[in-house]
C-alpha angles and dihedrals in degrees: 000000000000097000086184091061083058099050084047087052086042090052100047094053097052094048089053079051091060101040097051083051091053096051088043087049093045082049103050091044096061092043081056095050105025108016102091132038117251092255088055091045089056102050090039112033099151087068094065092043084054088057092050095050103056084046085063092049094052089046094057084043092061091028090063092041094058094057092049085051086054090049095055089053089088106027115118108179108207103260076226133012113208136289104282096359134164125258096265125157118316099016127138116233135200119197133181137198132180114237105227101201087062099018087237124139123230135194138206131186131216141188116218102218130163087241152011092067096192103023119131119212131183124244114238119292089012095299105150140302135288125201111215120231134177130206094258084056126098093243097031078054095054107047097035108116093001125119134239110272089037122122129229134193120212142169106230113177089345100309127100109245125199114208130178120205119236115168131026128185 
């Protein structure tokens, strides 16, 4: 799989990121400053501080994309990792966990990146999604250095998971 084409749809998504945060800051700065008359600033001030406030946030938020956007700058991910390697940065890992309810298993892929936990990107040519996680995440934590054919336990929106790796690149 092109792990390049991943980082470039990782990139892209965090500039847009950053982009939407700085015209929801700008927004929210000149509500603060323009969007009420001086009589209504006076009897509501808490109004304008709330504006200001939310400026402040979007501004963080782009703020912290833009310093992912700086981090991916010089990540390479390997094109392979070795024969029988361990999950390392940049790999591409397949899980599976059998749902117990059907006794189906199901599978889920993720790209280890150093930034951009959460994101979803899309495979090459369409094929599937991957979930972006980084080394600091639950997931990124629990498959870093492990095998294929290891089994990892994780809490994912409150529940233990058990998943068993299947696939590593």
């Amino acid at each position: 799989m092109d792990k390049q084409l991943l980082v470039e749809q990782l990139t892209n998504h965090l500039r847009a990121s950053a982009q939407v945060a700085r015209k929801a800051g700008q927004a929210a700065e000149e509500e603060a400053r323009d969007g009420a008359t001086a009589a209504e600033k006076r009897e509501n001030a808490r109004v304008s501080q709330e504006y200001a406030g939310l400026a402040r946030g979007q501004k963080d938020r782009a703020n912290r994309a833009l310093a992912e956007l700086a981090a991916l700058e010089t990540f390479h991910p390997p094109a392979r990792l070795p024969a029988r390697g361990a999950v390392s940065l940049g790999a591409i890992v397949e899980v599976e966990m059998e749902d117990e309810a059907t006794s189906m298993k199901q599978g889920r892929t993720f790209f280890l990146a150093p930034v951009g936990a959460g994101v979803e990107l899309t495979g090459p040519g369409g094929d599937g999604f991957l979930s972006v996680v980084t080394p600091v995440s639950p997931v990124g934590k629990a498959v870093l250095g492990k095998l294929v054919g290891e089994t990892i336990e994780v809490v994912v929106e409150g529940e233990l998971r058990e998943w068993t790796i299947t696939f590593v690149e």
